[in-house]
Residue, then its C-alpha position, 0 to 999 in steps of 0.5 A: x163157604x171156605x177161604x181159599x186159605x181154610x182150603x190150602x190149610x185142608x190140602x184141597x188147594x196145592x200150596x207149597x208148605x213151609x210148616x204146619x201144626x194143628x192150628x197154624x199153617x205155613x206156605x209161600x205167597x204164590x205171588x210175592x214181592x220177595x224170595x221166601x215171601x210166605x203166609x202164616x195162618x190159623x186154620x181156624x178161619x177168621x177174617x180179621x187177626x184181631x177178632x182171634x182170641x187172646x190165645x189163638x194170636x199169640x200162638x199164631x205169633x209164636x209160630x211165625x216168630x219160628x217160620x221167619x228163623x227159617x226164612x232167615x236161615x234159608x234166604x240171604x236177608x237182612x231181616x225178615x219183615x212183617x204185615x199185617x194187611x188183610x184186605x185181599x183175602x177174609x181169612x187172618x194172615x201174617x206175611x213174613x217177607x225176606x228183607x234188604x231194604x225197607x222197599x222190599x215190602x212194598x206190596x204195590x211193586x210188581x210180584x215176582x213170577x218164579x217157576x215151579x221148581x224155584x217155589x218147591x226149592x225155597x220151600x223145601x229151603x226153608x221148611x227144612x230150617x225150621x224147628x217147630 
């Protein structure tokens, strides 16, 4: 049975894209603590990011490092920040979430509720940062 993310990177579940390549995916957290907070994934499913091979996580850092230039070109932040938690969904994921103070990354805070013209903005912001 597929995640919910293998079914986003397919494209059989809508998500609004920030980058895509033949193994790694992009896409802004549908429920985030911060403008610009996206998801960096491989398509290859894995629960866990540190049972991907040698290879497959250091290209799925390569590929975020060029996603959080993006969001840093796109969203007024001072850093882009990074977790690595893993626990809400089975399938290896980065979040990459504009920063202005280290609270800003506290996922127990509650989740921002923009609409669906603010999400299609910041990605199409953001993706249009990035060079892949």
């Amino acid at each position: 049975m597929s995640s919910i993310f293998s079914k986003i990177a397919k494209g059989e579940i809508p998500s609004y894209k920030i980058a895509e390549s033949d193994k790694y995916y992009a896409f802004l957290d549908i429920n985030p603590v911060a403008k610009g907070h996206t998801l960096v994934i491989p398509k290859e499913e894995t629960d866990y990011i540190f049972d991907l091979g040698s290879d497959d996580l250091s290209g799925l850092v390569i590929f975020a490092q060029k996603v959080a230039k993006g969001i840093a070109d796109a969203v007024p932040c001072k850093r882009v920040g990074v977790a690595v938690i893993g626990l809400e969904v089975p399938h290896a994921h980065i979040h990459l979430v504009p920063l202005n103070s280290e609270s800003d990354l506290d996922f127990r805070k509650p989740k921002l509720k923009l609409d669906k013209e603010e999400m299609e903005a910041i990605a199409l912001s953001i993706s249009s940062k990035i060079k892949l």
